[in-house]
C-alpha positions in Angstrom: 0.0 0.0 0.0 2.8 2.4 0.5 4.6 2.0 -2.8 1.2 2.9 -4.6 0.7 -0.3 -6.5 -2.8 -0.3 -6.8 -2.1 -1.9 -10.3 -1.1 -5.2 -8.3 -4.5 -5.8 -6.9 -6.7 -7.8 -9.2 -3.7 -10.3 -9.2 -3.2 -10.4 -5.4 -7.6 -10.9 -5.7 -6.6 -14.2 -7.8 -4.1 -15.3 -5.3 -6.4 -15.0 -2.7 -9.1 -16.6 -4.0 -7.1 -19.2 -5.2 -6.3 -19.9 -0.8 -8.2 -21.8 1.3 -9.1 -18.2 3.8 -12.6 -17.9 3.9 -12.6 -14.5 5.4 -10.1 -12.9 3.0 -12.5 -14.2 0.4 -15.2 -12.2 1.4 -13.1 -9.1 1.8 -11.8 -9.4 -2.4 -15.8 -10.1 -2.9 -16.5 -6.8 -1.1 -13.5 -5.2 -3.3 -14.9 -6.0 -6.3 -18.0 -4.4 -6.0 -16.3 -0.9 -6.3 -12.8 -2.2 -7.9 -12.0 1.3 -9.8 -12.4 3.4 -6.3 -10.0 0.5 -4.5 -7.9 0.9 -7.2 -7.3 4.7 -7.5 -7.3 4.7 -3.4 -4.5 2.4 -3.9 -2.6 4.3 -6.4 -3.2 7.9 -6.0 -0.8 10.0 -3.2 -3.6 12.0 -2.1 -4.7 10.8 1.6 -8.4 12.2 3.6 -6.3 11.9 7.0 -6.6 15.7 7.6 -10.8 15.6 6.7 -10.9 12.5 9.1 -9.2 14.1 12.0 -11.4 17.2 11.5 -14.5 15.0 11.8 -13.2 13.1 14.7 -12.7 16.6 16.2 -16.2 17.9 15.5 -17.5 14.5 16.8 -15.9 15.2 19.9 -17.1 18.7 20.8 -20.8 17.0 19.8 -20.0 14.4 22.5 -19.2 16.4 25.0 -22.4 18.8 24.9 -24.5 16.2 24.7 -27.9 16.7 26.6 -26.9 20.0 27.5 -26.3 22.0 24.3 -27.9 22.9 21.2 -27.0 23.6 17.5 -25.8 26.8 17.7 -23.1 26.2 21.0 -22.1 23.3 18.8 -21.8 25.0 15.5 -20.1 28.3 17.8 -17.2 26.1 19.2 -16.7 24.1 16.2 -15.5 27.4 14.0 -13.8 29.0 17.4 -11.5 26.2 17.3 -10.3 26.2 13.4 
């Protein structure tokens, strides 16, 4: 995954079907529903990392006011801390 072979997958799929691992099996099975977006996210450099951290973030601050604040305190300390 680091070297950005995404080309490499169909024939690591073969390999894996070829195994005797029933679990792997159904992970290539779910793989090839979308193959073209499992490729590209296995080729391209570009990463969501930053996006997911700022979602984990917001997720947070919604956590913690839970039961005791509404919309707007959320939506107020969510832009006060970018």
């Amino acid at each position: 995954m680091r070297d950005l072979r995404g080309n490499d997958l169909p024939t690591w799929m073969d390999r894996v079907l070829a195994d005797d691992l029933p679990a792997l099996h159904s992970l290539v099975n779910g793989m090839k529903r979308d193959l073209d977006a499992v490729t590209a996210g296995l080729s391209m450099p570009w990463s969501s990392g930053q996006v997911e951290g700022h979602v984990t973030r917001a997720k947070l601050l919604k956590r913690m006011g839970f039961g005791r604040a509404n919309f707007a305190l959320l939506r107020r300390r969510i832009l006060l801390r970018t």
